[in-house]
N, C-alpha and C positions, 0 to 999 in steps of 0.2 A: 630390425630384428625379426628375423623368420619363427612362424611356430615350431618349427623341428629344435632351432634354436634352443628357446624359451624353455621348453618343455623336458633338454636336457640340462640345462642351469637348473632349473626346480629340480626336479630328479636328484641331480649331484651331489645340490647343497641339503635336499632334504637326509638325504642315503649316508652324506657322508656327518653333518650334524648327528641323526641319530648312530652312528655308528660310534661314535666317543663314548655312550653310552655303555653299548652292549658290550663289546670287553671287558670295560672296568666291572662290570656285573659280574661276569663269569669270573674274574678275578679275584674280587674281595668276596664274592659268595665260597670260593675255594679256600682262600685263607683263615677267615673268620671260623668255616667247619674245621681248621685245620689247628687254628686256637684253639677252639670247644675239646677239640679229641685232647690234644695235651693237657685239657681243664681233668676230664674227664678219667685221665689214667695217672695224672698224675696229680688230681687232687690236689692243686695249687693254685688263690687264686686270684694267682696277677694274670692266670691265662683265661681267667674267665670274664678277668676285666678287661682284657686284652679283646674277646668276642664281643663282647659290649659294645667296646667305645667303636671297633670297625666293623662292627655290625648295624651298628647306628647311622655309616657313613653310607656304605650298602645301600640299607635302605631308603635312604635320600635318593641315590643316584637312580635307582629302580625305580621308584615313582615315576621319577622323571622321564626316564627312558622310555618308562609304557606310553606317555603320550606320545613322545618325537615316533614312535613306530606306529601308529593306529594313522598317521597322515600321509605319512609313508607312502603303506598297503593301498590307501585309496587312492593315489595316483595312481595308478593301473586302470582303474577304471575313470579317472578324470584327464587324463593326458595321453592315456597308451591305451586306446579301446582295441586300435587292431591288435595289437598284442596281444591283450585279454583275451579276444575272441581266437586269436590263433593259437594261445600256446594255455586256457584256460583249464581242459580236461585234465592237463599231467601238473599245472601247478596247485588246482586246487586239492590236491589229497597232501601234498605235505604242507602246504599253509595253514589245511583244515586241523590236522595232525598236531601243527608245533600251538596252535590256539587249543584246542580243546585238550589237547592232553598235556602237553609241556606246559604251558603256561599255566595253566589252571592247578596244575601239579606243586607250580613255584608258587604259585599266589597261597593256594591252602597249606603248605607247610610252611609260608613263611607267619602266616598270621599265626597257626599254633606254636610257631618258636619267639615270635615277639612274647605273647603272653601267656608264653609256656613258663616261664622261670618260673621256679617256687612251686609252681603245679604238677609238672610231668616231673619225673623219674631223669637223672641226670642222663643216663643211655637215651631215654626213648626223646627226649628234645634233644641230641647228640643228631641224632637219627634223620629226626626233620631238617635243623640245616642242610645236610647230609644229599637229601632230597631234594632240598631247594638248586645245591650247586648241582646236583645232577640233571634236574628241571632245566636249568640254565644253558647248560652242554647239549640237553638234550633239542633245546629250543634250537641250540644255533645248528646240529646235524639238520634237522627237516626246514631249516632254511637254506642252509649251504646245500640239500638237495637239489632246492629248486634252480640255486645259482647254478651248481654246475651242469646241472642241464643247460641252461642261456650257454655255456661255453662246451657243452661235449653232450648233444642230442642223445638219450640213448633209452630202450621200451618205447619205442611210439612206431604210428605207422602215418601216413597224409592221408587223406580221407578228404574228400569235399573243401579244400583250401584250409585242412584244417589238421593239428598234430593230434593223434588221439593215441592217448596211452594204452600199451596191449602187453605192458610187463610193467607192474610194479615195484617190484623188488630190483628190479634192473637200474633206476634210482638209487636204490640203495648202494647198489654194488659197480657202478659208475665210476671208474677208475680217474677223474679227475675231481670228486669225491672224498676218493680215499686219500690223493695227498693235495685236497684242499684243508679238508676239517682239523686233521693234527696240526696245521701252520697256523689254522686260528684259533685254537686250543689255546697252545703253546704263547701264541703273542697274546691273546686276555690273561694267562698268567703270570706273562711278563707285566701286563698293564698293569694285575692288581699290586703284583710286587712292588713294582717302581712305585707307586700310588701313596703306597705303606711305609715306602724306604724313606721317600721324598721328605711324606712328611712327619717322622721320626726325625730325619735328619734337621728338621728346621727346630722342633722340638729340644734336641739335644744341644742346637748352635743355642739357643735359649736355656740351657741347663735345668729345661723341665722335666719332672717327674722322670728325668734319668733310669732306672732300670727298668720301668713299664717300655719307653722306649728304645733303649737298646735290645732288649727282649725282642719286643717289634721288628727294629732294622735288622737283626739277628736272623729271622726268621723268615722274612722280606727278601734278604740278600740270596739266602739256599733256593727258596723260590726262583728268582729272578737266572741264579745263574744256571739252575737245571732247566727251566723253563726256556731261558736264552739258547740255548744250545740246541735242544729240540726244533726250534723256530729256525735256527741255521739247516739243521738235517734235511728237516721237511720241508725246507725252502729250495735245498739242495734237489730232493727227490721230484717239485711241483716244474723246474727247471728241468727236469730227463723229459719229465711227461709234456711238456711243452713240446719237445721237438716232434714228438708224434702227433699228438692234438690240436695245435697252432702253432706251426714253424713262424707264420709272420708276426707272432707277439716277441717271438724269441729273438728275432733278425733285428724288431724294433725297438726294445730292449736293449739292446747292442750298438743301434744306429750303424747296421750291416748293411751297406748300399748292394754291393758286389757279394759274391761266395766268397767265403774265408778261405785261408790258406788254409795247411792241412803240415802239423796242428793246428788250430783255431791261438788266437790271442783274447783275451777278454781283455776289453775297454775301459778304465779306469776317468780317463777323460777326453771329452771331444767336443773339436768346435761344430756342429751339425747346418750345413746348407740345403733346408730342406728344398729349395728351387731348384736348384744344381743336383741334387741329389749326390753329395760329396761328402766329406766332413775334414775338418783343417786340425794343426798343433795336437794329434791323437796322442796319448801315454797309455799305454797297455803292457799285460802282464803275458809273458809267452806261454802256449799251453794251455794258461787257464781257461779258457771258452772250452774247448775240448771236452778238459775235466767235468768243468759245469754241465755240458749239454749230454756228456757219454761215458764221464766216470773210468775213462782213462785220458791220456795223453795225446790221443791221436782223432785223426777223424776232421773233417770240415763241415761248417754249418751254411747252409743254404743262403744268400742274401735277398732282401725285399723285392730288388727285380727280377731276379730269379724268378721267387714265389710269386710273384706276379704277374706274371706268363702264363703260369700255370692254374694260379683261381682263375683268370680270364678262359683260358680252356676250358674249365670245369663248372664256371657257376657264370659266364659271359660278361661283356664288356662291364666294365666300371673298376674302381678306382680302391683296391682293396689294401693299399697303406696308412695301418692307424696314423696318428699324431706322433711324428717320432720324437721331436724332441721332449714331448709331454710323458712318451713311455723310456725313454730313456732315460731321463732324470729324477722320476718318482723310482724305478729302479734302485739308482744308487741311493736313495737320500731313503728309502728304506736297507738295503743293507748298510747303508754307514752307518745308520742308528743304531740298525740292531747287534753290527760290532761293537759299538761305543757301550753301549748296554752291558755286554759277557763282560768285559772287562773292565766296566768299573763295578760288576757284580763281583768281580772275582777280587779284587783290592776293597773293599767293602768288608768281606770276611776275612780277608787275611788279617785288615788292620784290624779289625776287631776280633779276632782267634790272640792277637797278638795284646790287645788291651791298649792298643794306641786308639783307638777310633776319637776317642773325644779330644784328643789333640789335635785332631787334623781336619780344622776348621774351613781349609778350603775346598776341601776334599768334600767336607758335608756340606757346602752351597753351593756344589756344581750339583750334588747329588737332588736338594732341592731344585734345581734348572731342569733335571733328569726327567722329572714327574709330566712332562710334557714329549719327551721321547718318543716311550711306547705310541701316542699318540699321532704324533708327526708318522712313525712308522705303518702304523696301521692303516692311516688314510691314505700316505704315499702306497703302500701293498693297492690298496684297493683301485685307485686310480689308476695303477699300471696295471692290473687288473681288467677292469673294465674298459678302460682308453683305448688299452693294447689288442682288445679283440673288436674295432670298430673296423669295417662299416656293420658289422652284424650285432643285433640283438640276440639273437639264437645262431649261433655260430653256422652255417651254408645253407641255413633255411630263410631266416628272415633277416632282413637288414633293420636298423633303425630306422630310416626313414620311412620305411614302410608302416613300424609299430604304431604313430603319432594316431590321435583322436584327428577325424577328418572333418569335423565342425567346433573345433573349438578355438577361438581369434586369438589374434597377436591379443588382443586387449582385456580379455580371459585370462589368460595364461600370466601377463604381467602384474595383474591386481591379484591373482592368487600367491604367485611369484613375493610379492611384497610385504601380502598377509602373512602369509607361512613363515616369510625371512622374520618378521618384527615379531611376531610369537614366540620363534625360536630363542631370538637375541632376548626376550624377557625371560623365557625359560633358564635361559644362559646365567643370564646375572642373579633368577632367584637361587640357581643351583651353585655358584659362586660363594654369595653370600653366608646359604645354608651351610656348606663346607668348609668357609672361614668360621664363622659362629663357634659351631663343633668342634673345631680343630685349637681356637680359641682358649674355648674352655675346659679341654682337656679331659682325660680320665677318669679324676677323680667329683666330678658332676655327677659320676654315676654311682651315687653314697649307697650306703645301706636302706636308708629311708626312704630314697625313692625305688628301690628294689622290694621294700617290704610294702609299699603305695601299691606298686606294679602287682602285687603278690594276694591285692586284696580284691574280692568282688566290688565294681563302683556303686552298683545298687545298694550291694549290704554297706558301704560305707557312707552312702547317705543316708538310707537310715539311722546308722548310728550317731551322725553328726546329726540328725534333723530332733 
């Protein structure tokens, strides 16, 4: 085991563990403000117990998150120095950014909305959740800045072997950017949906507190299936912007050896010979490549050897085909998901517009299976993502193997490697547990009396009891 190796195993599993996280955040912090607002205008309040009980789950999951991501950040400087050192002037203004202002944003309105109840003004704790999910959005733009620079360089000049930023706002306005952030919007609000649906729907195969959760799956399902569709759009639009940006993610996505005919067929399935450079028993859809890459019927997409004549031209000898069959299959196994998603969001409300839902038992234990979906989806996204634009760390500037720390051992790397995996896996099962417990014990835990507890200063209350 090589350090370049090692160092993207640790990388992966840490990126891709914490990122389970950060969706579901954005997701239930969206829905729970989206309970309160209904609490709020309509003065009802199952929807306030409805913010409660998934605002209680939130906040579990949040905790947790904040550490998988502080271990993260410090790989950069423990595994990826050259990196640091090459690409540090333009990553530290939105790192610095989503820390002192995003975060710091979400952490102080979420403490005044925990033990706000009873104190603030039913608007102005409205407000602060409000804030929090914004905090949340806002954390993930000035991270996704940083990402889509790694994929589409843009404000910087070379300087001394080194990128240094000379347009700020060019960041901002980064055209792989704009249809990165709506695609991961859209899937954390499919996460939180499914999250809520799941487990309403286990709830309800239990004939528990029955209209708390149908309410919930109710409300879960609108989410999931506007939020579904969006994630198709922009999935559709981050696919045009490929062909300009990284034709060779697109080609390897496809498992495109050769140039495509003209239409294009997109690839549904195939046997891939990455030695041969071949692929056997293919079923494709005619046209559809086309549509996907140019939004009509016509037109042909460049294949890997092609494009690779041409990096070799442009950036010199080496070896510029990602992993295909790794970017070809995280591919489908995120849009299968996220078909499977719209359409059992869309049978989800009909049967329940229709007042069938609690008859349709199987229906609600696929839907609990479902709660794992968005998740599978997200990290295949990201892996074909990330996978798809190797050998580069920064897309025609630096490669990855250039990025790795140039003193630190296979034997470094492995003891860190094992630390971080067994941290994580303990993180895992207390965050399990915590969300079994919860879920457990249902809504109605959150009585009156422990709302009027919550409601009381702890000092004046031991006084009074002392």
């Amino acid at each position: 085991m090589s350090e370049l190796f090692l160092a993207r195993l640790q990388f992966g599993a840490t990126t891709i563990f914490h990122f389970l996280f950060v969706p579901l955040s954005i997701g239930l912090a969206f829905m729970v403000a989206l309970m309160e607002t209904f609490y709020v205008v309509k003065n009802q309040e199952i929807y306030k117990k409805m913010a409660k009980f998934w605002g209680h789950l939130f906040l579990i999951n949040f905790a947790v998150g904040v550490v998988t991501g502080i271990i993260q950040e410090f790989q950069f400087g423990m595994n990826w120095s050259e990196y640091s050192r090459f690409v540090g002037d333009v990553f530290g203004a939105p790192l610095a950014i989503e820390g002192l202002l995003a975060f710091f944003m979400e952490s102080t309105f979420i403490g005044l909305w925990i033990f706000g109840w009873g104190r603030l003004s039913k608007k102005i704790h409205l407000l602060c959740i409000w804030l929090v999910s914004v905090g949340t959005m806002l954390s993930a733009l000035w991270i996704l800045a940083a990402n889509s620079f790694m994929q589409e360089p843009v404000g910087i000049v070379i300087r001394n072997g080194r990128a240094e930023m000379n347009d700020f706002f060019a960041l901002l306005r980064n055209p792989q950017l704009l249809v990165e952030y709506p695609h991961v919007i859209f899937g954390s609000l499919t996460t939180g949906a499914f999250f809520i649906g799941g487990v309403s729907a286990y709830k309800l195969l239990k004939r528990q507190e029955v209209e708390f959760f149908q309410k919930s799956f109710q409300m879960a399902m609108v989410v999931a299936l506007i939020s579904g569709l969006g994630v198709a759009f922009s999935g559709h639009a981050q696919a045009q912007h490929l062909m300009e940006s990284q034709p060779m993610k697109m080609a390897a996505s496809e498992g495109l050896w050769q140039d495509s005919g003209d239409p294009a067929a997109w690839t549904i399935f195939a046997l891939i010979d990455v030695e041969n450079q071949k692929n056997s028993l293919e079923l494709s859809i005619p046209y559809a490549l086309s549509y996907l890459a140019y939004e009509k019927f016509e037109g042909k997409v460049p294949g890997m050897l092609t494009l690779q004549k041409e990096y070799e031209a442009k950036y010199g000898p080496g070896n510029y085909i990602p992993p295909v069959k790794t970017t070809f299959w995280s591919f489908r196994i995120m849009a299968g998901a996220g078909l499977l998603m719209i359409v059992m969001a869309a049978f989800g409300l009909w049967w329940n517009f229709r007042e069938t839902l609690m008859k349709k038992s199987a229906f609600l234990k696929i839907m609990v299976a479902l709660i794992a979906f968005p998740f599978i989806a997200n990290t295949a996204g990201w892996i074909m993502t990330e996978i798809g634009r190797q050998p580069w760390t920064v897309f025609g500037l630096m490669t990855t193997a250039q990025s790795i720390s140039p003193n630190v051992s296979v034997g470094s790397l492995l003891f860190s490697f094992i630390a971080f995996t067994t941290i994580y896996l303990i993180l895992a099962i207390v965050l399990i547990y915590l969300f079994v417990r919860e879920i457990k014990k249902g809504a109605g835990h959150h009585d009156e009396q422990k709302e009027s507890d919550l409601s009381v200063d702890p000092f004046e209350k031991e006084a009074v009891q002392g």
